[in-house]
mmCIF file of the N, C-alpha and C atoms, coordinates in Angstrom:
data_MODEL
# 
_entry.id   MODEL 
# 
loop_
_atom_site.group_PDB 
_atom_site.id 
_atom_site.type_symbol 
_atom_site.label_atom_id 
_atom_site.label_alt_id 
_atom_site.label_comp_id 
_atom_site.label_asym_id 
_atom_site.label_entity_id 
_atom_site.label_seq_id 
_atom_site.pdbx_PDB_ins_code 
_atom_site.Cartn_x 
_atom_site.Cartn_y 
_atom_site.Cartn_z 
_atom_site.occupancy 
_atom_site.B_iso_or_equiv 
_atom_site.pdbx_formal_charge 
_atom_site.auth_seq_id 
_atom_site.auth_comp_id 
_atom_site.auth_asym_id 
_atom_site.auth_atom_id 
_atom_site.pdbx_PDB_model_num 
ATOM 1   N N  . UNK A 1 1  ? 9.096  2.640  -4.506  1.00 0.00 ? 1  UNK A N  1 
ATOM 2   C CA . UNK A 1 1  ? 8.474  3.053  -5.743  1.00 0.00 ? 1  UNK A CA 1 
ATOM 3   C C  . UNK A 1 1  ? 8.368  1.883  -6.725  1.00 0.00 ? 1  UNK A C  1 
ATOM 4   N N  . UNK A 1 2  ? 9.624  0.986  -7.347  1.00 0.00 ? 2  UNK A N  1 
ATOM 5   C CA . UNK A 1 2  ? 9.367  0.006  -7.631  1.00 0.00 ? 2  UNK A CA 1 
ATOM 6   C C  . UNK A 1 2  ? 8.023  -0.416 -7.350  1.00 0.00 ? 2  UNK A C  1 
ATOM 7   N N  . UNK A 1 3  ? 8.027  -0.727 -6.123  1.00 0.00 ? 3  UNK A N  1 
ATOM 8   C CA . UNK A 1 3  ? 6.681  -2.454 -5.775  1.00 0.00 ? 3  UNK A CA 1 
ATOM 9   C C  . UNK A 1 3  ? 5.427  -1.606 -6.418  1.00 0.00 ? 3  UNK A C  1 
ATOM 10  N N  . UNK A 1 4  ? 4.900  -0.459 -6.435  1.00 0.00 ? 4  UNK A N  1 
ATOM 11  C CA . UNK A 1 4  ? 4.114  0.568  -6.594  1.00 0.00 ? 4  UNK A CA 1 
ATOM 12  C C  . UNK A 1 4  ? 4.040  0.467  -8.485  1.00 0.00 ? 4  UNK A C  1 
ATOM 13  N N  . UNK A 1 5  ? 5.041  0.504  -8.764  1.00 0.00 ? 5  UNK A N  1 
ATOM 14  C CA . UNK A 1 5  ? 5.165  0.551  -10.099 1.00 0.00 ? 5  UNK A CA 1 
ATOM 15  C C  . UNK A 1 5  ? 4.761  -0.426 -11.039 1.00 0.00 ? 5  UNK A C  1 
ATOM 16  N N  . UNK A 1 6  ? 5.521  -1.586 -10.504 1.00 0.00 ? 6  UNK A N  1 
ATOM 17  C CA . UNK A 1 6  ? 5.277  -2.891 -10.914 1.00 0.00 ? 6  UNK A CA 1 
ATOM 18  C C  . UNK A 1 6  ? 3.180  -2.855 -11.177 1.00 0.00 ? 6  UNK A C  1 
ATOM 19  N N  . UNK A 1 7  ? 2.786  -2.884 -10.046 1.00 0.00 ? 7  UNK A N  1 
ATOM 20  C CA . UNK A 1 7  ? 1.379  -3.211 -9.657  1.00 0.00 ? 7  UNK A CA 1 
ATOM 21  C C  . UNK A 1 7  ? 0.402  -2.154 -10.572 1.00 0.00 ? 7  UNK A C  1 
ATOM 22  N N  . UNK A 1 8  ? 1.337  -1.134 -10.573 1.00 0.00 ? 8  UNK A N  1 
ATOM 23  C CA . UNK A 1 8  ? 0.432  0.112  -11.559 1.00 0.00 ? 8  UNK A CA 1 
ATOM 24  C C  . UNK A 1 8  ? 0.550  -0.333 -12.922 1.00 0.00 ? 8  UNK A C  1 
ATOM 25  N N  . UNK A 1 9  ? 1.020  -0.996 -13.851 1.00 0.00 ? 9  UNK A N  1 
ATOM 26  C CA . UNK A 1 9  ? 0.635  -1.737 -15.125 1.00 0.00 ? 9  UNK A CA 1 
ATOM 27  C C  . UNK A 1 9  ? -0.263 -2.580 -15.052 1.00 0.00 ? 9  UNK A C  1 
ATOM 28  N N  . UNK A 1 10 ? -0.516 -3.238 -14.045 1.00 0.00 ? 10 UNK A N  1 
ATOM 29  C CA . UNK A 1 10 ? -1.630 -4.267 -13.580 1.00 0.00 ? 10 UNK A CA 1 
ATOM 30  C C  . UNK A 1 10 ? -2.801 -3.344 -13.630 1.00 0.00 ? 10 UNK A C  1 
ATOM 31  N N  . UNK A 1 11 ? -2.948 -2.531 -12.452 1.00 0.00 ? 11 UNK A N  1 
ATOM 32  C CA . UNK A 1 11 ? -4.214 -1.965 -12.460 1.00 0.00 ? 11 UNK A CA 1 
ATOM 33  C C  . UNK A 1 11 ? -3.857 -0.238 -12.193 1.00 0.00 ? 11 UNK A C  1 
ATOM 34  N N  . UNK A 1 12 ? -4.169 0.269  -13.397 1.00 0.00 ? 12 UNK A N  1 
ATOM 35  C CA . UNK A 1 12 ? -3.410 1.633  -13.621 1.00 0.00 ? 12 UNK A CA 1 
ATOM 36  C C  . UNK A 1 12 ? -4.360 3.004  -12.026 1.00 0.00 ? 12 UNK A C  1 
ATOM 37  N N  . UNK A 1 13 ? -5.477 2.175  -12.051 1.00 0.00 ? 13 UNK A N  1 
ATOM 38  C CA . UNK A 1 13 ? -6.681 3.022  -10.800 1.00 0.00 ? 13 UNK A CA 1 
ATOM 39  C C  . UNK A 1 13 ? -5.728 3.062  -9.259  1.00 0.00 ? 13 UNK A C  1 
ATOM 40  N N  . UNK A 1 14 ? -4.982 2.251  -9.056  1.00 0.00 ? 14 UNK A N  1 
ATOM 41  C CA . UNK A 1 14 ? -3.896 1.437  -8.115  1.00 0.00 ? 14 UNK A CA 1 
ATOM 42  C C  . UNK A 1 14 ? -3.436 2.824  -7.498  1.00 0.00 ? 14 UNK A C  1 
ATOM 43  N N  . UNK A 1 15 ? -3.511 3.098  -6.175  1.00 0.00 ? 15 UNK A N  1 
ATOM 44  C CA . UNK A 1 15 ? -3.501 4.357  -4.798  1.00 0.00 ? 15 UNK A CA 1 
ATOM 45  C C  . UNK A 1 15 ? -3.455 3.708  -4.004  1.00 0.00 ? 15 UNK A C  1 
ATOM 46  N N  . UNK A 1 16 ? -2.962 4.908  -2.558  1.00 0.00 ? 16 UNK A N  1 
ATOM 47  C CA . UNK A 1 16 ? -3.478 4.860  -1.452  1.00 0.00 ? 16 UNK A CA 1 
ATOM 48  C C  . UNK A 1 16 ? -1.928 4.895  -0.633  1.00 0.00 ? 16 UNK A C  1 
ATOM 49  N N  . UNK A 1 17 ? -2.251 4.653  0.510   1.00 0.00 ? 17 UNK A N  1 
ATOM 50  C CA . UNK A 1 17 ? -1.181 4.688  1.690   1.00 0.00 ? 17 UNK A CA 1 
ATOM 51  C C  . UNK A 1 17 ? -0.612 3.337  2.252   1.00 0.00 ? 17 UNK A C  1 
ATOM 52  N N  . UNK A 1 18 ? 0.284  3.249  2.339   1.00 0.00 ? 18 UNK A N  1 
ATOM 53  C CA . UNK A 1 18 ? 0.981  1.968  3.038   1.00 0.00 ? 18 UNK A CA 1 
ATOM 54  C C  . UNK A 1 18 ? 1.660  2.676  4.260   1.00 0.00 ? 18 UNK A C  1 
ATOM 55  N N  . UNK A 1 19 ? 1.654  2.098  5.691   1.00 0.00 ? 19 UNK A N  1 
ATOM 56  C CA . UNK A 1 19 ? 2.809  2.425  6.495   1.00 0.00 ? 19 UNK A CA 1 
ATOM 57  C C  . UNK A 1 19 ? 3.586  1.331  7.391   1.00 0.00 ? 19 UNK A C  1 
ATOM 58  N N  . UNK A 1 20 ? 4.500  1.219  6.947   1.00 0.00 ? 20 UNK A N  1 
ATOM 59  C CA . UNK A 1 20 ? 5.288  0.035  6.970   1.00 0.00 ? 20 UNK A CA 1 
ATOM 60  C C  . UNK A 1 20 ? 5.751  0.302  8.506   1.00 0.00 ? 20 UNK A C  1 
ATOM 61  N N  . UNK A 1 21 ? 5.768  -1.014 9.125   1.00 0.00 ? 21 UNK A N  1 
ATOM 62  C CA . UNK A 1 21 ? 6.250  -0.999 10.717  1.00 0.00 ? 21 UNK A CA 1 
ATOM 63  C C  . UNK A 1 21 ? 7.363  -1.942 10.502  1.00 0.00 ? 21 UNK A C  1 
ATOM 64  N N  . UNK A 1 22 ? 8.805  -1.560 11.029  1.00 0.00 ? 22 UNK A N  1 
ATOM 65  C CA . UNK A 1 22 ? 10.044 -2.394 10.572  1.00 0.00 ? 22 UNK A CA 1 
ATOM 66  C C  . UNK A 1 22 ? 10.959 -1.903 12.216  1.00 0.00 ? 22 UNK A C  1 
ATOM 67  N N  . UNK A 1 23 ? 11.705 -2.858 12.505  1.00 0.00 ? 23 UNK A N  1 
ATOM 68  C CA . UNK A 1 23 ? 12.301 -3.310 13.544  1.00 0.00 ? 23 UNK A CA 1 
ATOM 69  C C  . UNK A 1 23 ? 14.086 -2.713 13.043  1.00 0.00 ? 23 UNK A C  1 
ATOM 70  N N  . UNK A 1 24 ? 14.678 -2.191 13.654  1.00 0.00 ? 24 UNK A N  1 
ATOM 71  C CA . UNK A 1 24 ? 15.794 -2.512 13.243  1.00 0.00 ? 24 UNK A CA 1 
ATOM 72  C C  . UNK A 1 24 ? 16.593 -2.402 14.229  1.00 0.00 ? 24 UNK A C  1 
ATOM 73  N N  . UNK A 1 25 ? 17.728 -4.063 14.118  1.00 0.00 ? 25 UNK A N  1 
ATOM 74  C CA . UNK A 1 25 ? 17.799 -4.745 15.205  1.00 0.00 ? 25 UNK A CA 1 
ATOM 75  C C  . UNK A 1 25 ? 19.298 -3.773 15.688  1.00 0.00 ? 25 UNK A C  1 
ATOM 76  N N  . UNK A 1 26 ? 20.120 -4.450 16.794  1.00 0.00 ? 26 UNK A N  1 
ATOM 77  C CA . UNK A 1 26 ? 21.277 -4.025 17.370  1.00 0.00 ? 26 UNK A CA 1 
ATOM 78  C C  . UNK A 1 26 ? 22.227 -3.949 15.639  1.00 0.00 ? 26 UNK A C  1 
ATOM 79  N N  . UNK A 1 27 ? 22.663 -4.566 15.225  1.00 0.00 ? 27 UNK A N  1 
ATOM 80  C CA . UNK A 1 27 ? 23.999 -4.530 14.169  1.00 0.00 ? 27 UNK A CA 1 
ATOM 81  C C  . UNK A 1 27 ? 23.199 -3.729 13.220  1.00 0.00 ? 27 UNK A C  1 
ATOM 82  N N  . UNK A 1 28 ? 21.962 -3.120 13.263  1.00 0.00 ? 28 UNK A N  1 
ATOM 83  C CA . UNK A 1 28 ? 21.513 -2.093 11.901  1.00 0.00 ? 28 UNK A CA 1 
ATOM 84  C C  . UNK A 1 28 ? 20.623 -3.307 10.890  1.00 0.00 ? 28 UNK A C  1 
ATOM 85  N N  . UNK A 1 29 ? 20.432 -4.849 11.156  1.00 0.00 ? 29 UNK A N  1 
ATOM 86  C CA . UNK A 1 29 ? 19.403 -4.805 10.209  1.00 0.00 ? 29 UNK A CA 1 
ATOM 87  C C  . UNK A 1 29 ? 18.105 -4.888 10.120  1.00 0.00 ? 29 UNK A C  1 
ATOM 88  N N  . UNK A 1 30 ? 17.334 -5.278 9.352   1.00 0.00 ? 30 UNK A N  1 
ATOM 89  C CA . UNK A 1 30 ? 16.001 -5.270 9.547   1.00 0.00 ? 30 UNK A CA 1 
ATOM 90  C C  . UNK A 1 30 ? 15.163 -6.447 9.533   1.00 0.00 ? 30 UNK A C  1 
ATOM 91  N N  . UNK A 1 31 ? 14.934 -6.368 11.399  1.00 0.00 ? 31 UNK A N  1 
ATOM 92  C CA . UNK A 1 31 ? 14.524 -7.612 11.694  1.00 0.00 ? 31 UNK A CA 1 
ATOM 93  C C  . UNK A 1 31 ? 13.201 -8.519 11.698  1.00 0.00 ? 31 UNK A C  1 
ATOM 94  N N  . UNK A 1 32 ? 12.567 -7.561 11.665  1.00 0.00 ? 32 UNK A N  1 
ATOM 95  C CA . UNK A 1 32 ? 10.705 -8.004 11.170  1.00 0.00 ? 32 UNK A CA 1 
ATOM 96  C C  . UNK A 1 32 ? 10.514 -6.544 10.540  1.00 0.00 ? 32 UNK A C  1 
ATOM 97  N N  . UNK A 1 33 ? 9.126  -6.791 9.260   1.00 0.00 ? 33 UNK A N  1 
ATOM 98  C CA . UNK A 1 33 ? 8.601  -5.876 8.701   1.00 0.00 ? 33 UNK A CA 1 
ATOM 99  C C  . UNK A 1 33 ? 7.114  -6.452 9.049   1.00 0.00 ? 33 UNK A C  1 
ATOM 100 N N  . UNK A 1 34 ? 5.865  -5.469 8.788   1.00 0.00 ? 34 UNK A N  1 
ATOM 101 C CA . UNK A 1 34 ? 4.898  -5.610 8.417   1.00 0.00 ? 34 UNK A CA 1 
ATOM 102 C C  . UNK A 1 34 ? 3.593  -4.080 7.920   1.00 0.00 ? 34 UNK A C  1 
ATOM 103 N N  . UNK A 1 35 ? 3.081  -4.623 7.544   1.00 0.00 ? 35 UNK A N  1 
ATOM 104 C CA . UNK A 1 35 ? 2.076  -3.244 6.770   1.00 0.00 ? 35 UNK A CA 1 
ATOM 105 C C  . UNK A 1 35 ? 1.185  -2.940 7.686   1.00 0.00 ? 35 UNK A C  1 
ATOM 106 N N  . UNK A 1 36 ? 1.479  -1.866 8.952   1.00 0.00 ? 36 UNK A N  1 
ATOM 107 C CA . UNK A 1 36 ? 0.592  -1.460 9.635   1.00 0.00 ? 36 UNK A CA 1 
ATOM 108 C C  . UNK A 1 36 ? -0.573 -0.976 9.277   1.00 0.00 ? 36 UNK A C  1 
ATOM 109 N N  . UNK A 1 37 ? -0.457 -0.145 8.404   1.00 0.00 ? 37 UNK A N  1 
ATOM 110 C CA . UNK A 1 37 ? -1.973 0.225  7.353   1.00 0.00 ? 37 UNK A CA 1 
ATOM 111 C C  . UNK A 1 37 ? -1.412 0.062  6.028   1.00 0.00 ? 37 UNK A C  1 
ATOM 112 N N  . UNK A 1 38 ? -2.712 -0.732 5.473   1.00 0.00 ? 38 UNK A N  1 
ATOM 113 C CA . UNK A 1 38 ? -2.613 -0.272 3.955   1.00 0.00 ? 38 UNK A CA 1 
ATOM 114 C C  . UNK A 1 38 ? -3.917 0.150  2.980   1.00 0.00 ? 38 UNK A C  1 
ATOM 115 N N  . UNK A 1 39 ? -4.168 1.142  2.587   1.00 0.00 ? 39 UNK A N  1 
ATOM 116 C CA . UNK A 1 39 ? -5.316 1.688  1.743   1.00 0.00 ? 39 UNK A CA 1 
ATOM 117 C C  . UNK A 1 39 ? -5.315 1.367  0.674   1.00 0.00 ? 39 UNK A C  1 
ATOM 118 N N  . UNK A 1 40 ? -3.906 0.968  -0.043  1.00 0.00 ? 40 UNK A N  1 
ATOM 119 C CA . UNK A 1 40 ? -3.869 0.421  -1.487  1.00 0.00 ? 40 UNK A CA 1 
ATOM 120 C C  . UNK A 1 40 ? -4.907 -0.738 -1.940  1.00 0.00 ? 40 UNK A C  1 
ATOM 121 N N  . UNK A 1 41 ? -5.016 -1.895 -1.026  1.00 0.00 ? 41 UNK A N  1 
ATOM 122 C CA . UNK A 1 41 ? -5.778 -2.636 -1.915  1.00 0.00 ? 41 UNK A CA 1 
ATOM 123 C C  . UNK A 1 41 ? -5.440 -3.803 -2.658  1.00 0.00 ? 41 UNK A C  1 
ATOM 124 N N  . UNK A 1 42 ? -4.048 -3.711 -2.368  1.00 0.00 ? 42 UNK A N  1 
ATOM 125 C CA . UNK A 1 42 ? -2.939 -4.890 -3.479  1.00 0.00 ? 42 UNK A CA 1 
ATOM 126 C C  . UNK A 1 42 ? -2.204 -5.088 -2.688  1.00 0.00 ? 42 UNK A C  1 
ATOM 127 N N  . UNK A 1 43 ? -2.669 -6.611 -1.872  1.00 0.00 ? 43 UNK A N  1 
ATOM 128 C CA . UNK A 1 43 ? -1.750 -7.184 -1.698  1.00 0.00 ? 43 UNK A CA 1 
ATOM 129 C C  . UNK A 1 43 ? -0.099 -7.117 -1.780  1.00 0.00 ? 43 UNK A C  1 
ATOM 130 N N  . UNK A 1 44 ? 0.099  -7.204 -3.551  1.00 0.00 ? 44 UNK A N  1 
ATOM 131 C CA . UNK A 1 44 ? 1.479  -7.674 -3.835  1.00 0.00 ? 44 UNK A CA 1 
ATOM 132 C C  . UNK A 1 44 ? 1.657  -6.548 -3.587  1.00 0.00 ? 44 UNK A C  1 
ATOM 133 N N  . UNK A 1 45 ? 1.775  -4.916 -3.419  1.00 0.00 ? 45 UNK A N  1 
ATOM 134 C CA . UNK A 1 45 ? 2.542  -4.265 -3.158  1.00 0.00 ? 45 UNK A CA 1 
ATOM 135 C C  . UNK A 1 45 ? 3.167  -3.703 -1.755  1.00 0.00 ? 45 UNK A C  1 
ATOM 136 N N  . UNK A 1 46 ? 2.074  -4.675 -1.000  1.00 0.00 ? 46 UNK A N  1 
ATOM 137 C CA . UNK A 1 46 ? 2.638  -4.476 0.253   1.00 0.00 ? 46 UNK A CA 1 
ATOM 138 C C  . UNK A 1 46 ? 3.916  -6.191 0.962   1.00 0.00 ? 46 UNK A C  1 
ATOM 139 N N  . UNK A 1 47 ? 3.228  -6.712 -0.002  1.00 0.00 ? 47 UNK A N  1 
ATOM 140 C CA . UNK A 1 47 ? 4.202  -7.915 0.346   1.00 0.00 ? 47 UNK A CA 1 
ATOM 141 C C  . UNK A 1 47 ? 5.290  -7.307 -0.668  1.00 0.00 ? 47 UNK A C  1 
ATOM 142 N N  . UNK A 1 48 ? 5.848  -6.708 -1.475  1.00 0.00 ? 48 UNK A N  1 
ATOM 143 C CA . UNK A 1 48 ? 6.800  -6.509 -2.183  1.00 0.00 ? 48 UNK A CA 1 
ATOM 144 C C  . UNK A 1 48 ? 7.889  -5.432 -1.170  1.00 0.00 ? 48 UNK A C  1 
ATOM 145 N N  . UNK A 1 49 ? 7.004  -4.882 -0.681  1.00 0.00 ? 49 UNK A N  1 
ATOM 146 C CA . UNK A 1 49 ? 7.372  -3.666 0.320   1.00 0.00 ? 49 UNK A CA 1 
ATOM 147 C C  . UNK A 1 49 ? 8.150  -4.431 1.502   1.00 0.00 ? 49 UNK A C  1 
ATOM 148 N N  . UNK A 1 50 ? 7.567  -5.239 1.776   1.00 0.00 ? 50 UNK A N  1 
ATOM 149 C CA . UNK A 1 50 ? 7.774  -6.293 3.343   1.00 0.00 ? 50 UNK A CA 1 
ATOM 150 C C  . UNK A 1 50 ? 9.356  -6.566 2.619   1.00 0.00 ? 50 UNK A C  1 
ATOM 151 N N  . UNK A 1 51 ? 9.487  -6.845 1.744   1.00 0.00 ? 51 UNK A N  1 
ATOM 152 C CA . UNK A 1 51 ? 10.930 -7.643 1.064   1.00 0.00 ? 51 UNK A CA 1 
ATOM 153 C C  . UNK A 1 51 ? 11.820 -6.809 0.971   1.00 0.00 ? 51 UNK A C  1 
ATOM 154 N N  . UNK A 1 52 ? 11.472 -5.647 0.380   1.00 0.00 ? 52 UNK A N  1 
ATOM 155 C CA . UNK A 1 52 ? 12.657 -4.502 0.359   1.00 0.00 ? 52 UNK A CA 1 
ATOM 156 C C  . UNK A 1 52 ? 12.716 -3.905 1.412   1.00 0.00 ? 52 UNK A C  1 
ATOM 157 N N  . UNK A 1 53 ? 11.893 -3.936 2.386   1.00 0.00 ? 53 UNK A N  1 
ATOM 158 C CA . UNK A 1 53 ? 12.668 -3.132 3.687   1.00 0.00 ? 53 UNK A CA 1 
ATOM 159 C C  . UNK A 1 53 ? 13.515 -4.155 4.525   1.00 0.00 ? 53 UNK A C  1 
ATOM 160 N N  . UNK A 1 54 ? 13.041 -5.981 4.184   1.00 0.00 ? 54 UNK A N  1 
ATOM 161 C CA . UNK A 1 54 ? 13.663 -6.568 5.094   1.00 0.00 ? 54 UNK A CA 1 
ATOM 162 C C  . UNK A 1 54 ? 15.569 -6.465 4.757   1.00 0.00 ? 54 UNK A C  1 
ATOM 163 N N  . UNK A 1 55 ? 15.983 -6.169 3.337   1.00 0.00 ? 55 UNK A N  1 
ATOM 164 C CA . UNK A 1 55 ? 17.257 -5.956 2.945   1.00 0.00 ? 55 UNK A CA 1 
ATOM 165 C C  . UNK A 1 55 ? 17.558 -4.762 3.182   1.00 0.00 ? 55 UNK A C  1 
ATOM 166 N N  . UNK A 1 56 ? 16.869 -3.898 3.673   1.00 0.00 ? 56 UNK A N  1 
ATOM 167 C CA . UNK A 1 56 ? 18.020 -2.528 3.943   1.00 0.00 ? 56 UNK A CA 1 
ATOM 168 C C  . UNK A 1 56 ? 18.478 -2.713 5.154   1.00 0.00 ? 56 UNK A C  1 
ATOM 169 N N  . UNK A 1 57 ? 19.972 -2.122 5.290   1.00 0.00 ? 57 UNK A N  1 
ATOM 170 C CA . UNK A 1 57 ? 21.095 -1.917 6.421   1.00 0.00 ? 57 UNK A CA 1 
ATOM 171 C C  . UNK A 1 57 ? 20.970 -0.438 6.506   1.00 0.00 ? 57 UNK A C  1 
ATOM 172 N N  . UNK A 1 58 ? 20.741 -0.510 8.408   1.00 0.00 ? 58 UNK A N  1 
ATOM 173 C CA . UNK A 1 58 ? 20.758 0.980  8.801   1.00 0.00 ? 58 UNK A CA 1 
ATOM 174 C C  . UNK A 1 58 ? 22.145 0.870  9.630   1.00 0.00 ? 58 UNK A C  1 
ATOM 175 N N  . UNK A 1 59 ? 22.431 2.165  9.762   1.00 0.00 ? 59 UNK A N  1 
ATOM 176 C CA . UNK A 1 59 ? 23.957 2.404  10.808  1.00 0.00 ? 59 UNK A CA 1 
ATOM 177 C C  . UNK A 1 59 ? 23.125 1.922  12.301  1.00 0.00 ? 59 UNK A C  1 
ATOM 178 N N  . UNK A 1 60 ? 24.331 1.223  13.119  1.00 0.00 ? 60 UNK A N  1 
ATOM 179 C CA . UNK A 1 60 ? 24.289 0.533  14.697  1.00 0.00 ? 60 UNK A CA 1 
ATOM 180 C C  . UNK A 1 60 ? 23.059 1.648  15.173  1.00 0.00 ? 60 UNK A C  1 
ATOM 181 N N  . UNK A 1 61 ? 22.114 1.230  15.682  1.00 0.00 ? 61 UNK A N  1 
ATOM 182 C CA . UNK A 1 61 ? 21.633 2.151  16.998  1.00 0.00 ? 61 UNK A CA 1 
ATOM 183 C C  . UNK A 1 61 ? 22.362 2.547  17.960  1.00 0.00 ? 61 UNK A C  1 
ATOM 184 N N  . UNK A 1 62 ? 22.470 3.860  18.541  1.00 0.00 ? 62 UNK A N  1 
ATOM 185 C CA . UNK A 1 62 ? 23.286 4.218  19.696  1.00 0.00 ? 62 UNK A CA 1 
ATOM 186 C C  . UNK A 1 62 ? 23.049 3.917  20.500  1.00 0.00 ? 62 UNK A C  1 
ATOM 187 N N  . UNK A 1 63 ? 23.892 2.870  21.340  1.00 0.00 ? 63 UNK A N  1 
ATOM 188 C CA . UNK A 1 63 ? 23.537 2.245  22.341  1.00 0.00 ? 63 UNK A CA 1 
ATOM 189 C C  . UNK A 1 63 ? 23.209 1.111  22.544  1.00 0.00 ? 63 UNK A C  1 
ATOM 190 N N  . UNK A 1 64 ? 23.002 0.183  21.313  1.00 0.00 ? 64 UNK A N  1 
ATOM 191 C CA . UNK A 1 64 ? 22.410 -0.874 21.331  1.00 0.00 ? 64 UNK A CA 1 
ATOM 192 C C  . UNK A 1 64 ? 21.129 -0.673 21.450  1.00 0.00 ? 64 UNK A C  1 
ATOM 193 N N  . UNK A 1 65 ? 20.281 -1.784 21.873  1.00 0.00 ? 65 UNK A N  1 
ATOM 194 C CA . UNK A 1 65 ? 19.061 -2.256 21.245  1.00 0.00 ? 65 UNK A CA 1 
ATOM 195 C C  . UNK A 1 65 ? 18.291 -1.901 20.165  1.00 0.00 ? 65 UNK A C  1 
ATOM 196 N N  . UNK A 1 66 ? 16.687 -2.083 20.133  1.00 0.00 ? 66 UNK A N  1 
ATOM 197 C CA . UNK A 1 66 ? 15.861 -2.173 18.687  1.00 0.00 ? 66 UNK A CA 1 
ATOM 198 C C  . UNK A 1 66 ? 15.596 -0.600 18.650  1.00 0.00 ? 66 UNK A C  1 
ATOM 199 N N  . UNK A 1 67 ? 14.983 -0.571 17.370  1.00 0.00 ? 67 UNK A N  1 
ATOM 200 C CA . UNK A 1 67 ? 14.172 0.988  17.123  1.00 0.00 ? 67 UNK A CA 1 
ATOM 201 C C  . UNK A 1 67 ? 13.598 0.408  16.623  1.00 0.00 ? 67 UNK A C  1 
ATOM 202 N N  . UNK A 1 68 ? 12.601 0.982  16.165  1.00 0.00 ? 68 UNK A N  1 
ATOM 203 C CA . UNK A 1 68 ? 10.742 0.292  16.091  1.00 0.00 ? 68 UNK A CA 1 
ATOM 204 C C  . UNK A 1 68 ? 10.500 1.875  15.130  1.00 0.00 ? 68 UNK A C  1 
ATOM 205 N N  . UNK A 1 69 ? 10.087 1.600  14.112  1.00 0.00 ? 69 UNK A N  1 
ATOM 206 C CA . UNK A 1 69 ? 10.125 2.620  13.275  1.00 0.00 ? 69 UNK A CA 1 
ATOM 207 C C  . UNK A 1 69 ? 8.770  2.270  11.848  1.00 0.00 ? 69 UNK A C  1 
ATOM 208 N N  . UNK A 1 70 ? 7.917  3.648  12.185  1.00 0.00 ? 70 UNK A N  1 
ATOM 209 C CA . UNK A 1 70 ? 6.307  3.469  11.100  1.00 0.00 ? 70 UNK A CA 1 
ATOM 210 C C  . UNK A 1 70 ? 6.884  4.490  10.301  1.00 0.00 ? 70 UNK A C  1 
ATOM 211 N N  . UNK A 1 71 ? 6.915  3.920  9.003   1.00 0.00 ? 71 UNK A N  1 
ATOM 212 C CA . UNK A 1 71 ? 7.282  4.941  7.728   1.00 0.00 ? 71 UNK A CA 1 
ATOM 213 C C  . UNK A 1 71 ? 5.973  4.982  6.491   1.00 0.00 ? 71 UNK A C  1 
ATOM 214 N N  . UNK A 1 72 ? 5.339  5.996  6.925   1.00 0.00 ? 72 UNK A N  1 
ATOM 215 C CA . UNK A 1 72 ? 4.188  6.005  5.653   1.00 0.00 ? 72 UNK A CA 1 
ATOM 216 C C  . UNK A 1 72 ? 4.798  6.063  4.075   1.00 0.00 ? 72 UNK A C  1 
ATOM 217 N N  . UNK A 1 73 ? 4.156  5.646  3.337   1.00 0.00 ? 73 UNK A N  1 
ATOM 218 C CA . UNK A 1 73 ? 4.235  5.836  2.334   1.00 0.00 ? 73 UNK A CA 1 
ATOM 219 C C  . UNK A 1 73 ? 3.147  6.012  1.291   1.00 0.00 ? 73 UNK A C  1 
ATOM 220 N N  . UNK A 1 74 ? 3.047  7.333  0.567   1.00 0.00 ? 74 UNK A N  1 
ATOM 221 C CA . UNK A 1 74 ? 1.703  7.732  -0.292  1.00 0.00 ? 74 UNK A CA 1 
ATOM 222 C C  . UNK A 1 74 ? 1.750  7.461  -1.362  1.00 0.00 ? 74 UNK A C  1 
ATOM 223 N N  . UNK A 1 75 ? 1.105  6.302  -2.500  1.00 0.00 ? 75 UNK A N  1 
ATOM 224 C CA . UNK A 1 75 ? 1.071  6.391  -3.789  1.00 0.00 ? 75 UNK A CA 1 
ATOM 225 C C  . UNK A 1 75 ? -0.242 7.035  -4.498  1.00 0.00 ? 75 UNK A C  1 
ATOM 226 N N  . UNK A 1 76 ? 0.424  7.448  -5.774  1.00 0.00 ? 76 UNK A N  1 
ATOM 227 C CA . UNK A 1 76 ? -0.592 8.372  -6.107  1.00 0.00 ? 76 UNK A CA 1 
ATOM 228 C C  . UNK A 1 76 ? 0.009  8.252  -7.534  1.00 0.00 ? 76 UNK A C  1 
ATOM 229 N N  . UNK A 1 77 ? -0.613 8.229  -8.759  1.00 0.00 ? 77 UNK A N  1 
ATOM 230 C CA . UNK A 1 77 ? -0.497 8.617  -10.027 1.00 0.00 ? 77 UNK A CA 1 
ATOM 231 C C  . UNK A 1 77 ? -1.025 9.999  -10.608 1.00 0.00 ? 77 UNK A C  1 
# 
């Protein structure tokens, strides 16, 4: 919501869908991000997005290896 927020004082018209494709590795972190779709239109809020998912810690995968995980996200004012 942040990165969304930020960008909506910029240009208040500012929508659409992002769905973020993020890796998360054996120890739970997050090892590549990128913006599988984005409808927004702004750049910076999908590169802002890329940054905060690369710092979140998920609990171990069971079992070891990756999970490969698309999380949409809808902005809308």
């Amino acid at each position: 919501r942040y990165c969304y927020q930020r960008e909506l004082q910029r240009n208040p018209e500012l929508g659409g869908k992002v769905v973020m494709k993020f890796t998360i590795a054996g120890d739970g972190s997050v090892s590549s991000t990128s913006p599988k779709v984005d409808t927004v239109g702004d750049g910076a809020v999908s590169t802002c997005l890329e940054g905060r998912f690369q710092r979140m810690q998920f609990p171990e995968p069971r079992g070891g290896g990756l999970v490969i995980v698309s999380y949409p996200l809808v902005f809308s004012h």
